[in-house]
C-alpha positions in Angstrom: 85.8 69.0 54.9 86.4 67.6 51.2 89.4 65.9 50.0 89.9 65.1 46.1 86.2 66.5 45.5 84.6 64.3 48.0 83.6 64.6 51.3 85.6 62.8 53.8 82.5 60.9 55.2 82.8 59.1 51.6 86.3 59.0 51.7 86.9 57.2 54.8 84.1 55.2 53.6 85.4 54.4 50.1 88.8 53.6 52.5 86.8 51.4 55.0 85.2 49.6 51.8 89.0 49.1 50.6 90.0 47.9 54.2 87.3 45.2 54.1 88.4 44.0 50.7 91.8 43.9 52.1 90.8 41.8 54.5 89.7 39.3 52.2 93.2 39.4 50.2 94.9 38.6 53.4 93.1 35.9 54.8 92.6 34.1 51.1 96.6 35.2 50.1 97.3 34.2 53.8 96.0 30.5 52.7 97.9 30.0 49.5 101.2 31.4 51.3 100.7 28.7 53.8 100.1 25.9 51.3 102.9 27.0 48.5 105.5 28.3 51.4 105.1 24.9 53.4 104.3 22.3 50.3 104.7 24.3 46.7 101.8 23.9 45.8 99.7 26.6 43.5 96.8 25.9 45.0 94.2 27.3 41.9 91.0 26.0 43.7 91.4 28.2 46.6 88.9 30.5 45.3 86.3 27.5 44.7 87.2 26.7 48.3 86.5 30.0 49.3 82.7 29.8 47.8 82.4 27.1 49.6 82.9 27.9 52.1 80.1 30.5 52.2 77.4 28.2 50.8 78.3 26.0 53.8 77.2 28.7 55.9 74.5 29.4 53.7 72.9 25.8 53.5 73.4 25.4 57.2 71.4 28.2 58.2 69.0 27.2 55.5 68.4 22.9 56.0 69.8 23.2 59.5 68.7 26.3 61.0 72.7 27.1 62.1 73.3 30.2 63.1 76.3 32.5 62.1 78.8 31.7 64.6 77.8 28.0 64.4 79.0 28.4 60.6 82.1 30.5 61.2 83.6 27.2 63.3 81.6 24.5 61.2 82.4 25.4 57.4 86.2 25.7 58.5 85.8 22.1 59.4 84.3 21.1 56.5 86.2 22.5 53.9 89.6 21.4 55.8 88.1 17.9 55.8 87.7 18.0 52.2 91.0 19.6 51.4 92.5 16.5 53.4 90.5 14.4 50.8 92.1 16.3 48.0 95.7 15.9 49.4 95.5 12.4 50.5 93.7 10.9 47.3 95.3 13.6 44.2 98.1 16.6 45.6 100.2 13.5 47.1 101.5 12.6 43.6 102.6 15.8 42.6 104.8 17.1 45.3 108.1 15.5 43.7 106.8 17.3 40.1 106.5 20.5 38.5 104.7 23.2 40.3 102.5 23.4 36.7 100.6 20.2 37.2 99.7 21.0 40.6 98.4 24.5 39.3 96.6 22.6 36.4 95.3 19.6 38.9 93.7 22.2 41.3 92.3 24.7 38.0 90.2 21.7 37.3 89.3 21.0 40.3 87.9 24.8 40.8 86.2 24.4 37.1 84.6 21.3 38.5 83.0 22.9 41.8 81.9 26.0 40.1 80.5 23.3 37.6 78.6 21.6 40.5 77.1 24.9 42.0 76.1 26.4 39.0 74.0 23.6 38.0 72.2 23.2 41.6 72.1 26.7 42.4 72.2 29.2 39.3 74.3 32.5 39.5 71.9 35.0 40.3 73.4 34.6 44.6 71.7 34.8 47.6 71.9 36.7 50.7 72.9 35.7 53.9 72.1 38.2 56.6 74.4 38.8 59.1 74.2 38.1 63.3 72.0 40.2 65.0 74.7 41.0 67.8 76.3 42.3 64.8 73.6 44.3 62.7 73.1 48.5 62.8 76.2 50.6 63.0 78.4 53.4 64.8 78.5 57.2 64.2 82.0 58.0 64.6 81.6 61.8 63.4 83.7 61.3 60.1 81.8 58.3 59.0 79.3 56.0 59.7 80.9 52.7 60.5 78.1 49.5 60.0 79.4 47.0 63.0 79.6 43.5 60.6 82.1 45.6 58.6 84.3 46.7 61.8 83.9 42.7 62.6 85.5 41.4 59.7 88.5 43.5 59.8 89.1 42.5 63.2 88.3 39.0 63.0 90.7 38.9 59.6 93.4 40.6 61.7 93.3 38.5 64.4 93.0 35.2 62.1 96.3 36.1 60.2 97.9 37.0 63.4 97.4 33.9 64.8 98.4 32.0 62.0 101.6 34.1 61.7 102.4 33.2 65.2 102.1 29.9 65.0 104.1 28.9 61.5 106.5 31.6 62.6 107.2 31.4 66.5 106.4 28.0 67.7 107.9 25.3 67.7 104.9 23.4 66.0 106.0 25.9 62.7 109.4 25.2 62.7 108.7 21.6 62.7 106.4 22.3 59.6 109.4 24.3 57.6 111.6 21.6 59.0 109.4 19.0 56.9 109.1 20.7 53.8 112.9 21.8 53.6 114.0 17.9 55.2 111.3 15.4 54.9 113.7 12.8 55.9 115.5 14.0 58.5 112.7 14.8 60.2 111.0 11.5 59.3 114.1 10.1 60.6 113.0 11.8 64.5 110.0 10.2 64.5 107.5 12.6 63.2 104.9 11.8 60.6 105.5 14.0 58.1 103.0 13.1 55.5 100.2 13.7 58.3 102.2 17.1 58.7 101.5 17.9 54.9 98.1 16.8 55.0 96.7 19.0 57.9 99.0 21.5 56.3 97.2 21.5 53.2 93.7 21.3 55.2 94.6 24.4 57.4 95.4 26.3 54.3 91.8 25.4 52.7 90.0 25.8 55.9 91.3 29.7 55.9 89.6 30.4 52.7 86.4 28.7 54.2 86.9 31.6 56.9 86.8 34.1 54.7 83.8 32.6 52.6 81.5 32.5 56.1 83.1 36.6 56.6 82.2 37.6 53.3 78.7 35.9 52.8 77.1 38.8 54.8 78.4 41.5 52.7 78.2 39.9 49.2 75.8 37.7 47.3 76.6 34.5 47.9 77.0 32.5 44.4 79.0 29.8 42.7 81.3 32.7 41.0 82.6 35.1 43.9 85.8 32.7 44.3 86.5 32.7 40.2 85.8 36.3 40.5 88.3 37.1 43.3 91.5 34.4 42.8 92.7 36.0 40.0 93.3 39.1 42.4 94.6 37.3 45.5 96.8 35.4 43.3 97.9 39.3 42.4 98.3 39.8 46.1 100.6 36.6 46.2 103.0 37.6 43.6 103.3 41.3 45.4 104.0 40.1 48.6 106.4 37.0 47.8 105.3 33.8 46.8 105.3 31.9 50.5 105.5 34.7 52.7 103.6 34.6 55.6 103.9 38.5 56.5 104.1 39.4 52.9 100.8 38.0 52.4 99.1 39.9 55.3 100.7 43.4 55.0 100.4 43.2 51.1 96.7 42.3 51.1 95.7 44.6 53.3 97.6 47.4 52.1 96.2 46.6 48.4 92.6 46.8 49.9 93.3 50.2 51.2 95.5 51.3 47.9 92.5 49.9 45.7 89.8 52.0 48.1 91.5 55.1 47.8 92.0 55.0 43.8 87.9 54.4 43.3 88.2 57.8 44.9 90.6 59.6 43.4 90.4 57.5 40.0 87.7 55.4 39.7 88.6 54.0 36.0 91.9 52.3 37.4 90.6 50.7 40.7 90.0 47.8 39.0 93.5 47.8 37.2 95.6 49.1 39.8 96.6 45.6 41.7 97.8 44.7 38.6 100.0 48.2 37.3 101.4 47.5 41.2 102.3 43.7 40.2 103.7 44.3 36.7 106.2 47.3 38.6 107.3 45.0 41.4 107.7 42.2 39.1 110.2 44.5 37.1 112.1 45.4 40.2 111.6 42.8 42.8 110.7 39.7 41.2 110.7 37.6 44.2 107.9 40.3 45.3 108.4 42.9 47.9 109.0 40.2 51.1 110.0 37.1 49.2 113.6 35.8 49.6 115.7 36.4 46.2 117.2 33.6 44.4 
């Protein structure tokens, strides 16, 4: 059976490839919703946090002799911890300004980490092999599916589910919006809402460290894979709604599948296409396709 030219063993596999990129835009556009949705913030070194992320995982399993799974809960951890630095010590004094200096504040602080890891560890990347519960793959007649790849759609899935749920159907969320829209008021109950921003802020982060530890497996790890990917989750952002939780999800994995299915049927644009889909939902839907309009 062909479709476009192409066997469907490659297609399905060009759209599994697509799924697993998707996957990536939800759980890194799922991060940056959470952080400008709940504190406006454009958080520009969520890619740097994102790399991070992976060599945490990386330099665990290299100094430490931690294991996959050990990584997947520890640089999570770590990179939250460090995002709470960030907020407590720089973010803190820019809630009450314009959204540009926290954009700028962050870009330098993403120039600064890529600085950092470039100097100790080069670009040329290194590999990080993935769990052996996890290695060889499945025959499912129309493609061969390798199981690390099935893992990280499902893990992603189930990570942006979660953190749906909770912002979205708990009362824990609904004390978060409740902050953000009145600080006071809130305040005024009891609660301490500047702790509320802060582990806010470090839950974002720590779900780009989840994606780094997911990704390290199936690319090179290196101080560049977050610089080379923001620009497109930042893509996924604007599609989706600047804030939106759901938008977020459904829009970055639905991009991951639209962008697998055009290095098929178009190769040239697949690496334009995000972008053609921004510029024509920006013309009709500037608050993006699940944001609220002014």
């Amino acid at each position: 059976m062909t479709l476009f030219g192409i066997s469907s063993q490659a297609l399905f596999g060009q759209l599994l490839l697509g799924l697993i990129n998707g996957s990536f835009y939800a759980v890194l556009s799922l991060g940056l919703a959470v952080i400008f949705g709940l504190l406006n913030i454009i958080n520009f070194s969520h890619g740097a946090l994102y790399m991070i992320g992976a060599f945490v995982a990386l330099l665990g399993l290299e100094h430490l002799g931690m294991n996959y799974w050990a990584a997947l809960v520890a640089a999570p951890v770590v990179v939250g911890l460090l995002g709470v630095l960030i907020e407590r010590t720089m973010l803190k004094h820019l809630y009450k300004l314009d959204h540009l200096y926290g954009l700028l504040l962050t870009f330098g602080l993403a120039l600064i980490a890529e600085g950092v890891f470039r100097y100790y560890f080069g670009v040329s990347g290194s590999s990080y092999a993935p769990p052996e519960e996890l290695q060889g793959g499945v025959d499912l007649g129309f493609m061969f599916m390798p199981l690390y790849r099935g893992w990280v759609v499902l893990a992603s899935l189930a990570v942006c589910l979660a953190t749906w749920y909770v912002i979205e159907r708990t009362p824990l969320g609904a004390t978060l919006r409740a902050a953000t829209e009145r600080p006071l008021l809130v305040q005024a109950l009891g609660i301490n809402v500047p702790v509320l921003v802060t582990a806010t802020y470090g839950v974002g982060v720590a779900l780009a460290a989840f994606a780094g530890v997911l990704a390290a497996p199936v690319i090179q790890v290196n101080p560049v894979m977050g610089s080379n990917l923001i620009i497109v989750v930042f893509a996924v952002v604007v599609i989706g709604g600047m804030g939106s939780i759901a938008g977020s999800i459904v829009t970055g994995l639905g991009l991951g599948l639209v962008e697998g299915l055009t290095k098929v049927v178009y190769p040239e644009a697949s690496a334009v296409v995000i972008f053609v889909i921004m510029i024509v939902v920006l013309l009709f839907r500037p608050a993006g396709l699940f944001g609220k309009q002014a």
